[in-house]
C-alpha positions as a Markdown table, in Angstrom:
| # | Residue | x | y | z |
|---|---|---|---|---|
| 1 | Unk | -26.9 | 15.6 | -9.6 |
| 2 | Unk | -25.9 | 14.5 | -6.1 |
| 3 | Unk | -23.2 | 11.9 | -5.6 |
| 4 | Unk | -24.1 | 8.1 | -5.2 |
| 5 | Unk | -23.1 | 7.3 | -1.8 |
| 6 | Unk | -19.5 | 6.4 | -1.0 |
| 7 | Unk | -20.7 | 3.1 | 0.3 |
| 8 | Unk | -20.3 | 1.9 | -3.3 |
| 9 | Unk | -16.6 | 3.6 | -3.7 |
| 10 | Unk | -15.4 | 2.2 | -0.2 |
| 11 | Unk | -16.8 | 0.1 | 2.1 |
| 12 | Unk | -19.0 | 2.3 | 5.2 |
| 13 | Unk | -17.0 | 0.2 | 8.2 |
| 14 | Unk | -13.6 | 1.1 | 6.4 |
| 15 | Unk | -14.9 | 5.1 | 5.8 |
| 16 | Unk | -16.1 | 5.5 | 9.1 |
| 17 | Unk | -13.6 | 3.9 | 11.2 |
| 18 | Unk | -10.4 | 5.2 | 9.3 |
| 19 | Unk | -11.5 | 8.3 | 7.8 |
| 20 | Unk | -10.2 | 10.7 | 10.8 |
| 21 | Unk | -7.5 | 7.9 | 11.4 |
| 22 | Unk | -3.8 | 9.7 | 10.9 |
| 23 | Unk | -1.4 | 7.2 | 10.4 |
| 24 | Unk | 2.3 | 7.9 | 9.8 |
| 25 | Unk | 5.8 | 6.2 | 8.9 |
| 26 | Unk | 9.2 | 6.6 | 7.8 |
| 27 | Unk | 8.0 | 7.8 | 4.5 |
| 28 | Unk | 11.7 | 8.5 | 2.9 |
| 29 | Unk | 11.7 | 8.3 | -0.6 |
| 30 | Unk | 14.1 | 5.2 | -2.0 |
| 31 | Unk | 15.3 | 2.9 | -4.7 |
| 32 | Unk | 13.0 | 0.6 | -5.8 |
| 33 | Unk | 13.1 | -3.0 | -6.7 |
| 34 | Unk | 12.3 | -4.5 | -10.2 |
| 35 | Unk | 11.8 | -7.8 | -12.1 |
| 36 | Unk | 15.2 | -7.2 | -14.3 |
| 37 | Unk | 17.6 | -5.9 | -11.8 |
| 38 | Unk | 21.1 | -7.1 | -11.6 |
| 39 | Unk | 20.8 | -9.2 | -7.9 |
| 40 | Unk | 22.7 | -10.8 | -5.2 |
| 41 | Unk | 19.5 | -11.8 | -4.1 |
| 42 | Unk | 18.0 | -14.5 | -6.0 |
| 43 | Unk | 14.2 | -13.3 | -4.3 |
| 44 | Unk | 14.9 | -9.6 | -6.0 |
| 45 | Unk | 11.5 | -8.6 | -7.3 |
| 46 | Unk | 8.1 | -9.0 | -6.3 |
| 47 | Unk | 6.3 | -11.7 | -4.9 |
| 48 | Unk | 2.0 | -12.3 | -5.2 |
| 49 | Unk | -0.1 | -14.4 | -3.4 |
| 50 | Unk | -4.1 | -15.3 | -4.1 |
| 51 | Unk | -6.9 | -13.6 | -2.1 |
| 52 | Unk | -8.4 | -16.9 | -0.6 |
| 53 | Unk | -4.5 | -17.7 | 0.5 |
| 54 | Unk | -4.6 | -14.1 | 2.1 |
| 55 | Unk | -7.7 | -14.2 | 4.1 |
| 56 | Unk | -6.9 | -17.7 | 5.0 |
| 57 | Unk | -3.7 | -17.4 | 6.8 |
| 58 | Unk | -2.9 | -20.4 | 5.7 |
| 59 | Unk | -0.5 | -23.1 | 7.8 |
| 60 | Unk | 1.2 | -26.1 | 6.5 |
| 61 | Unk | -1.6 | -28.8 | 5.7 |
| 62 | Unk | -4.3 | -26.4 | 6.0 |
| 63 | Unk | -7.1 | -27.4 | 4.0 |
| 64 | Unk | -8.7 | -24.8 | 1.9 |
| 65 | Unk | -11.9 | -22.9 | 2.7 |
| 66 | Unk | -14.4 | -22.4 | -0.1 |
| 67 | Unk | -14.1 | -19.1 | -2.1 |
| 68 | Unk | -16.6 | -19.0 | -3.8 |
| 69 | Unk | -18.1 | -15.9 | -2.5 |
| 70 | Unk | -14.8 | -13.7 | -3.6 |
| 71 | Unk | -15.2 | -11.8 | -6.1 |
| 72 | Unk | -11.8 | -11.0 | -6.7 |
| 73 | Unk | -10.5 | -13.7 | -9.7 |
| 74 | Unk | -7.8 | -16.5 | -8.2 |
| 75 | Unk | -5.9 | -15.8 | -11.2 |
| 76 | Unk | -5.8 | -12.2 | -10.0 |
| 77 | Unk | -2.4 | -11.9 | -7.2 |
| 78 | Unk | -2.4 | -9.3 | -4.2 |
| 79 | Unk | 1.4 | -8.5 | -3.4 |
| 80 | Unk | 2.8 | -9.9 | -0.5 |
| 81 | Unk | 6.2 | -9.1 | -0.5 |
| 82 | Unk | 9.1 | -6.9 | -2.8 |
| 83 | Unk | 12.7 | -7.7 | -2.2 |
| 84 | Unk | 15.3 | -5.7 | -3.6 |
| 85 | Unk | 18.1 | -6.4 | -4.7 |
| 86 | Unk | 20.0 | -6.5 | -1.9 |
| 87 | Unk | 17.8 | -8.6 | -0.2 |
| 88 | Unk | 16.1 | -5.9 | 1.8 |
| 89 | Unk | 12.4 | -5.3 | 2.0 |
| 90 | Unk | 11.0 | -2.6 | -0.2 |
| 91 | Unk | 8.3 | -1.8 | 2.8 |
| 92 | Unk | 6.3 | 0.6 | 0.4 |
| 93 | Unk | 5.5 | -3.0 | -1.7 |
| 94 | Unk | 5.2 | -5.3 | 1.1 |
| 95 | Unk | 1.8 | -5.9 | 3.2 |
| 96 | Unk | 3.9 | -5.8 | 6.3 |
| 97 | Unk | 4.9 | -2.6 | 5.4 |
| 98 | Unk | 1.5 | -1.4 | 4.4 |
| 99 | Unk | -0.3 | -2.5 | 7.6 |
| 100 | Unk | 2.5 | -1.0 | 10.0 |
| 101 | Unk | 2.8 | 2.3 | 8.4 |
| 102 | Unk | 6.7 | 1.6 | 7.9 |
| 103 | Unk | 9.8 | 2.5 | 5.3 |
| 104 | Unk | 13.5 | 1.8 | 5.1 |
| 105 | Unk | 14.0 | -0.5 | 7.8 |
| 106 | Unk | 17.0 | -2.7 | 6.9 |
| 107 | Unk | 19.5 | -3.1 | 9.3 |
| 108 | Unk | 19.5 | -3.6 | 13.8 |
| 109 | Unk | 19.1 | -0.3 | 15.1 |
| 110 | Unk | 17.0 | 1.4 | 12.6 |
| 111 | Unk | 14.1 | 2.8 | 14.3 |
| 112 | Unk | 11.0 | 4.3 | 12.5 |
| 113 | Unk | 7.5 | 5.4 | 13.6 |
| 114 | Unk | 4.5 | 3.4 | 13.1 |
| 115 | Unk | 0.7 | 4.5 | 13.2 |
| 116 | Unk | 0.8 | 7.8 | 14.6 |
| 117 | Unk | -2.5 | 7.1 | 16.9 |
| 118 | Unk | -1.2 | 4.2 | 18.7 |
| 119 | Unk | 2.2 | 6.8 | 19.0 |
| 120 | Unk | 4.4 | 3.6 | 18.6 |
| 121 | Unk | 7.9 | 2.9 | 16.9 |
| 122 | Unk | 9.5 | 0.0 | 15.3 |
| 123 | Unk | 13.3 | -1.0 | 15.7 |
| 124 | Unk | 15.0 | -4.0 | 13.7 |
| 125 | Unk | 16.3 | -6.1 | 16.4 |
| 126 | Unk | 17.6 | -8.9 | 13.8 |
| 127 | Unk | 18.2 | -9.0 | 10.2 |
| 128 | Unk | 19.7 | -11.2 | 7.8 |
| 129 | Unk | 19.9 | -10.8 | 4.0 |
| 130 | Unk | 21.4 | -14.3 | 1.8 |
| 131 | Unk | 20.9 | -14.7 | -1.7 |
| 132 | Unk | 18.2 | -17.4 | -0.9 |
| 133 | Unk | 16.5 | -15.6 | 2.2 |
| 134 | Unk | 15.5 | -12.5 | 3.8 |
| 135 | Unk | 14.5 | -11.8 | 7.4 |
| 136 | Unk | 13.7 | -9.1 | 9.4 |
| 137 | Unk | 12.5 | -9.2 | 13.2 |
| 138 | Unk | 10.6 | -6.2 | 14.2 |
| 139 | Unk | 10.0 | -4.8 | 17.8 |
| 140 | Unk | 7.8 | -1.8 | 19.5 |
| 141 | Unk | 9.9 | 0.9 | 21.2 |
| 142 | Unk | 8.6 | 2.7 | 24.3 |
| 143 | Unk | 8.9 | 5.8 | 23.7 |
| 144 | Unk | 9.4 | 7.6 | 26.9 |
| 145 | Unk | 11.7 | 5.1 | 28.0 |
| 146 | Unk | 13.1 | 3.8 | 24.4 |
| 147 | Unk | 13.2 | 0.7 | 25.3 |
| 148 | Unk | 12.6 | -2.6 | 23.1 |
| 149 | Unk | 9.6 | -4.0 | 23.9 |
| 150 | Unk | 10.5 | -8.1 | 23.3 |
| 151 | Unk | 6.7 | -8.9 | 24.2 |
| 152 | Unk | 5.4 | -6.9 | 20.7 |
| 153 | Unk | 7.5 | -7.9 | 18.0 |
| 154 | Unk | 6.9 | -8.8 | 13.9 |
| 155 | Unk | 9.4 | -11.5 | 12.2 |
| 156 | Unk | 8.8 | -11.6 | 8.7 |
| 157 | Unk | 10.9 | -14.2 | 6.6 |
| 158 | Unk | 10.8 | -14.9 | 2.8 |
| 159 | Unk | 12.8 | -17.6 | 1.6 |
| 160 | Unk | 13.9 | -19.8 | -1.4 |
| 161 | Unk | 13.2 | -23.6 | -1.7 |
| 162 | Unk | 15.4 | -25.9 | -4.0 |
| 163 | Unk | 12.6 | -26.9 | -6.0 |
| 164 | Unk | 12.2 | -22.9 | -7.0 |
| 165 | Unk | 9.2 | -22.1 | -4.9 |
| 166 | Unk | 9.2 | -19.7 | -2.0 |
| 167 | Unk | 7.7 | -19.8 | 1.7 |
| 168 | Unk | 6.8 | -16.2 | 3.5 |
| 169 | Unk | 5.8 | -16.3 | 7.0 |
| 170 | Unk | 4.8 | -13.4 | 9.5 |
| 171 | Unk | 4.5 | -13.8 | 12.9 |
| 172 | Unk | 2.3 | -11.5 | 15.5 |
| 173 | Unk | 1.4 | -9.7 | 13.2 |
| 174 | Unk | -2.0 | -7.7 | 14.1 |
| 175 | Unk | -5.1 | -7.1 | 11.4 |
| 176 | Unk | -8.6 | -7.5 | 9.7 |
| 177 | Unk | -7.1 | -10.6 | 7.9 |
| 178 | Unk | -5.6 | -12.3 | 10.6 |
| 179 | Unk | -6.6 | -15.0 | 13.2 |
| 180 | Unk | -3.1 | -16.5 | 14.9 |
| 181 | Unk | 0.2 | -15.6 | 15.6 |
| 182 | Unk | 1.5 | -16.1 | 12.1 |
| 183 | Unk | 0.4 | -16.4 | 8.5 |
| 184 | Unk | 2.1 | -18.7 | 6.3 |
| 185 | Unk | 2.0 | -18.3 | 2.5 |
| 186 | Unk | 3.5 | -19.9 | -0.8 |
| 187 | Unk | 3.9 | -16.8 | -3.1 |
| 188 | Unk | 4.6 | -17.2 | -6.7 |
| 189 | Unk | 6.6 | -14.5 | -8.8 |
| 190 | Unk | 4.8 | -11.9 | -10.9 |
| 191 | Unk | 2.6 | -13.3 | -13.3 |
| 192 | Unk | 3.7 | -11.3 | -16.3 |
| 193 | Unk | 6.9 | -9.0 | -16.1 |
| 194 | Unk | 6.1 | -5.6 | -15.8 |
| 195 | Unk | 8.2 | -3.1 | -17.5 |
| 196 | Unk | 10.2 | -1.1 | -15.5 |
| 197 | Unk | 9.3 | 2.3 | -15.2 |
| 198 | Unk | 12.6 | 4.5 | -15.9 |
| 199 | Unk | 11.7 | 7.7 | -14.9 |
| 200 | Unk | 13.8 | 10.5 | -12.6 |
| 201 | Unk | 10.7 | 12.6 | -10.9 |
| 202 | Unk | 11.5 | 15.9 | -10.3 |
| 203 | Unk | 8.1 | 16.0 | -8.2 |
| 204 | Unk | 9.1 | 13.0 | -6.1 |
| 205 | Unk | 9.1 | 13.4 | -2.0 |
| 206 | Unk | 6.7 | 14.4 | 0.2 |
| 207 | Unk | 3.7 | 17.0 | 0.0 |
| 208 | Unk | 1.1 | 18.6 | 2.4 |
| 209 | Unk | -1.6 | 20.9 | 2.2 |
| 210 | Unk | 0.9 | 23.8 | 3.6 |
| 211 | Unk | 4.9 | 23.4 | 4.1 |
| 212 | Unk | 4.5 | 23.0 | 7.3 |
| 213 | Unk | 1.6 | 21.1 | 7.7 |
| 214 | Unk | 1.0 | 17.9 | 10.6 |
| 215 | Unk | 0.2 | 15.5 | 8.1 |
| 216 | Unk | 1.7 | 14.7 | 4.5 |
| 217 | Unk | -1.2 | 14.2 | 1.6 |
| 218 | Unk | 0.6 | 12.3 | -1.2 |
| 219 | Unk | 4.1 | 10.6 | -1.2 |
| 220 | Unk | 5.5 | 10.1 | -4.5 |
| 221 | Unk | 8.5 | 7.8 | -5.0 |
| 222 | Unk | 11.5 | 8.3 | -7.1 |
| 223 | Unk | 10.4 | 6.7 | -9.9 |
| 224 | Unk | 6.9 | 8.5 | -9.7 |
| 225 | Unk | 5.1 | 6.0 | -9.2 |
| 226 | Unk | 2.4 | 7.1 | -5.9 |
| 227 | Unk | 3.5 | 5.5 | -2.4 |
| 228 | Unk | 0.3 | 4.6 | -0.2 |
| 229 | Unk | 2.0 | 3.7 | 2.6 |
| 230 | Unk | 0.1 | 3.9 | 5.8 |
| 231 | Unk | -3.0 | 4.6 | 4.8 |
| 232 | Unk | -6.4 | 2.9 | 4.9 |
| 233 | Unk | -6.3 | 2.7 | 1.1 |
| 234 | Unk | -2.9 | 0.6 | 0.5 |
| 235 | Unk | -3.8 | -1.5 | 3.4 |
| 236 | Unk | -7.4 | -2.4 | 3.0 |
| 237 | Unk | -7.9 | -1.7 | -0.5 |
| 238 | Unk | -4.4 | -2.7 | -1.7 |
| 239 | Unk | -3.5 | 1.1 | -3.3 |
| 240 | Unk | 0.2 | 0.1 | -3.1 |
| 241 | Unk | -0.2 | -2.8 | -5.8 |
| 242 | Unk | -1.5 | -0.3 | -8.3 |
| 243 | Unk | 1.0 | 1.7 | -10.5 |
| 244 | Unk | 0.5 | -0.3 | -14.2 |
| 245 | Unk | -1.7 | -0.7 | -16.7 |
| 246 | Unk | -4.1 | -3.9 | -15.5 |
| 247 | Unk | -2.4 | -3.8 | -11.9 |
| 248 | Unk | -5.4 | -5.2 | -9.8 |
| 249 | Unk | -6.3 | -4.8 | -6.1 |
| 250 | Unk | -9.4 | -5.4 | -3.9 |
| 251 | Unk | -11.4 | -4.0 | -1.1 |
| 252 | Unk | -10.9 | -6.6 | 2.3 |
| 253 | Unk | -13.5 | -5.6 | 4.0 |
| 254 | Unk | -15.5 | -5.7 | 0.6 |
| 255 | Unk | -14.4 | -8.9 | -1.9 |
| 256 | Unk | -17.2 | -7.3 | -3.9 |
| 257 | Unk | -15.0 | -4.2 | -4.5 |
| 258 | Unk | -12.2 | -4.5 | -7.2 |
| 259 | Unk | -10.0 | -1.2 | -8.3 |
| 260 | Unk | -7.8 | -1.5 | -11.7 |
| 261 | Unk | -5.3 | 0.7 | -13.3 |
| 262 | Unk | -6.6 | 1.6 | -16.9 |
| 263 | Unk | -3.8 | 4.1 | -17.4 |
| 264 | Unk | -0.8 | 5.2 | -15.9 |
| 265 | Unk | 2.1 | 8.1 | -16.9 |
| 266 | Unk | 5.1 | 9.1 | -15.0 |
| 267 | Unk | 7.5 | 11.7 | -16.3 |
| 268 | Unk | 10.0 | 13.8 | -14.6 |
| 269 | Unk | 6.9 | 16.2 | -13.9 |
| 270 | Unk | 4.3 | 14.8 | -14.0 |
| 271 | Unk | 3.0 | 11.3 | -12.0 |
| 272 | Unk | -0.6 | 10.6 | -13.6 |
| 273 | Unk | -2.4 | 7.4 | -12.6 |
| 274 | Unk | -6.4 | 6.1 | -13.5 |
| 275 | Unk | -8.2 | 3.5 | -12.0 |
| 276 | Unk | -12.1 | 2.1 | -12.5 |
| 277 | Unk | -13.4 | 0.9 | -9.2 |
| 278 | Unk | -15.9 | -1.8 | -10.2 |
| 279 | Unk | -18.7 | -2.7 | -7.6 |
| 280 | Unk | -20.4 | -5.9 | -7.5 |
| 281 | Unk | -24.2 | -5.3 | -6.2 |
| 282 | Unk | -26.4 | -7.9 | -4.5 |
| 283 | Unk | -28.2 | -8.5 | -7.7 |
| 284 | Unk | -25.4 | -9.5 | -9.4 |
| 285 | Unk | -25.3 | -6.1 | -11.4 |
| 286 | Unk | -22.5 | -4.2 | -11.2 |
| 287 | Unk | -21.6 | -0.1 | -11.4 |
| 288 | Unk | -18.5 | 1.3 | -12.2 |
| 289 | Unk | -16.6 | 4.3 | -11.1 |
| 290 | Unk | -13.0 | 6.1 | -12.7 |
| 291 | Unk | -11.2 | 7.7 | -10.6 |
| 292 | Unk | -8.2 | 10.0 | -12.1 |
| 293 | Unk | -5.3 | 11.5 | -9.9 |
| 294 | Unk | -2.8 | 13.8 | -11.5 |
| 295 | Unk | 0.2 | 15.5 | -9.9 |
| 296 | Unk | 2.3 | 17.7 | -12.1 |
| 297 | Unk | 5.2 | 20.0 | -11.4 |
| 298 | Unk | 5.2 | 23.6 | -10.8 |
| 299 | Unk | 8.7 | 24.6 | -8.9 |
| 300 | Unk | 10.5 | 22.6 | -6.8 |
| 301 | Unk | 8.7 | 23.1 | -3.5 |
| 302 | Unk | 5.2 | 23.2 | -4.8 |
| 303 | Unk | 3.1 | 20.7 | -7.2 |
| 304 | Unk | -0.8 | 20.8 | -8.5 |
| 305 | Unk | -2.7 | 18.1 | -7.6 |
| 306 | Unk | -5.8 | 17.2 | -9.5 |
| 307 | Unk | -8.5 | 14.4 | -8.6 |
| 308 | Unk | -11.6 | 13.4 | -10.6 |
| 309 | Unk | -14.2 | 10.8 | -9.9 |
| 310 | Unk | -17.3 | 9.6 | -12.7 |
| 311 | Unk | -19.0 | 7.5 | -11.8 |
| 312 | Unk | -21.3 | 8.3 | -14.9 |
| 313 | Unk | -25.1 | 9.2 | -14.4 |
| 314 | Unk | -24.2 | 8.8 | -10.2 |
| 315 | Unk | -22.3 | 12.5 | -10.3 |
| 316 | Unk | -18.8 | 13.5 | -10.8 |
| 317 | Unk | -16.3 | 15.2 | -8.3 |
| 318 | Unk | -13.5 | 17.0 | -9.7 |
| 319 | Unk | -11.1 | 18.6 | -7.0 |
| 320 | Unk | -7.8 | 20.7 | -7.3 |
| 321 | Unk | -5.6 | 22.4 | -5.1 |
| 322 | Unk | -1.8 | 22.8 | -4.5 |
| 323 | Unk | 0.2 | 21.0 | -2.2 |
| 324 | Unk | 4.0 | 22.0 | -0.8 |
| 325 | Unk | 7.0 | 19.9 | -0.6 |
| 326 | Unk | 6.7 | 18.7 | 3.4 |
| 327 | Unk | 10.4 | 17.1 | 5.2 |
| 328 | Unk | 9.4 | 18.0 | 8.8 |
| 329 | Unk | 6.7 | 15.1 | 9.8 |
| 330 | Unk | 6.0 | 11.5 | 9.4 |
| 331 | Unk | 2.2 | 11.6 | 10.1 |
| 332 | Unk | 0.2 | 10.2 | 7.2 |
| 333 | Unk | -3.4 | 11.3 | 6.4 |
| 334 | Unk | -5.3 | 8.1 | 7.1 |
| 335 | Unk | -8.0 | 8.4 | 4.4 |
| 336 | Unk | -6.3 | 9.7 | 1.0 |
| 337 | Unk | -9.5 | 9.7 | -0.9 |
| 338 | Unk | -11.3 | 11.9 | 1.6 |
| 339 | Unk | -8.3 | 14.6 | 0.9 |
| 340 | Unk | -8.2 | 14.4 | -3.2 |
| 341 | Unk | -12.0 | 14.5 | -3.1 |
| 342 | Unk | -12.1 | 17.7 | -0.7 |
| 343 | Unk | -13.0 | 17.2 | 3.2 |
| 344 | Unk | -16.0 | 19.6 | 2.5 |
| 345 | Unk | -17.7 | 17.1 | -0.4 |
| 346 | Unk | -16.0 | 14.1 | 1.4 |
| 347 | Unk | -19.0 | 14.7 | 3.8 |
| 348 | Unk | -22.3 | 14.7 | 0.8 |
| 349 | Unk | -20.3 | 11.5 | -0.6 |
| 350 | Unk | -20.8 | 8.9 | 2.0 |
């Protein structure tokens, strides 16, 4: 039976425009922060904002628009921002990070590149880690001159008020989402703590289709858990959010579109995660899809990657192949789920 078309599993605009998109970024493989952490930094953790606050980019006094036509719950929380413990930005866990395509900026100096199409690089210019506030300024680097460009910069700031609430505000910062210079939000703390996943992967770095490959397929942290940095998934469907049991994100371009972790296992050698992707149809019906990735070790410079999509009496796609560990590129496949589901039946499952 021939697959339902993909328009129900992601939204056409975002298939079409991003699908041959190759984005790319410092995609080195660090610590992670947690909920439970022994901190300088009082913001250690991670911090969730609403949907309708998103999609708002709301200012002070800003009066809120009606939501009523998101389908994505207010009590459900899209992650805005992950400090670690040292006050730093865990990029892989922050929509800054997801949108640019960056990792493991921290301190002036550090240079990393961005979205491999638009060839550009990002230096920190200013940072400043306190126990009560973190902030990094971002700027664009010519790259044939290497040169700072002051004109194209990104200051993001997260900070701690007395009363135990916290302001986040990004400035010139470029997207779907915004309208303005600068977004300002009032996260809240997770809404449940989340256990911390204590794992040592043995399958955690970077992989491609072939060792030497242009552009890395799947990024798995330290812990395991999958990094969706720089792609069109973590950034427009919110990928990088989901690594637990009931971890929620939504589509932007589609509130109608909602993905949720239904199971999750990460051992030294093996990284397993499941997901439903629940669509919500004109009618107010809805159809549901799982989706199961599963990465599991074989030596240390090779791993077997499986991917599986039911989406019940609609048609199932199961797809394996072998990927091979990858150090020597940045770029980023733009469209993940086109390369689990196979580039050859990415094309009958539109």
């Amino acid at each position: 039976m021939p697959i339902r078309p993909i328009t129900f599993l992601l939204h056409p605009i975002l298939f079409f425009a991003l699908l041959s998109l190759a984005q790319g970024g410092c995609h080195a493989t660090g610590t992670h922060a947690t909920n439970s952490e022994p901190a300088f930094s009082k913001l250690a953790g991670r911090w969730w904002v609403s949907l309708c606050d998103l999609k708002e980019n709301r200012r002070p006094g800003r009066a809120h628009q009606d939501s009523n036509g998101l389908r994505f719950a207010e009590t459900d929380h899209l992650l805005a921002a992950t400090i670690r413990s040292d006050g730093s930005f865990d990029w892989s866990r922050t929509f800054l990070g997801a949108t640019l395509g960056i990792h493991d900026l921290r301190d002036v100096g550090d240079r990393c590149i961005a979205y491999a199409f638009t060839r550009s690089m990002y230096e920190v210019v200013a940072s400043q880690y306190a126990p009560t506030s973190s902030k990094v300024e971002l700027c664009q680097v010519d790259l044939e001159t290497g040169a700072v460009r002051a004109s194209k910069c990104h200051e993001i700031q997260i900070s701690l008020r007395n009363d135990g609430s916290v302001d986040y505000v990004d400035s010139a910062l470029a997207g779907v989402v915004t309208s303005g210079d600068s977004r300002y939000l009032t996260p809240r703390g997770h809404r449940s703590i989340s256990p911390v996943i204590n794992n040592t992967s043995r399958i955690a770095g970077n992989w491609s289709a072939t060792a030497s490959d242009s552009k890395l397929a799947l990024i798995i942290r330290a812990d395991g858990t999958f990094d969706w940095n720089g792609t069109a998934e973590g950034y427009l469907l919110f990928w990088y959010q989901l690594e637990q049991v009931g971890d929620r994100g939504c589509n932007l371009m589609n509130p109608d579109q909602t993905w949720e972790v239904t199971a999750s296992n990460y051992t030294p050698t093996e990284s397993e995660l499941r997901f439903r992707v629940t669509q919500r149809l004109s009618n107010g019906e809805t159809e549901e899809a799982d989706a199961e990735l599963v990465v599991r070790h074989i030596d240390d410079v090779s791993v077997r990657v499986s991917f599986k999509v039911d989406a019940g009496a609609n048609g199932t796609i199961n797809h394996t192949m072998t990927l091979y560990r990858n150090d020597d590129t940045q770029l980023r496949e733009g469209s993940v789920w086109a390369f689990l589901i196979g580039r050859t039946k990415a094309a009958g499952f539109r």
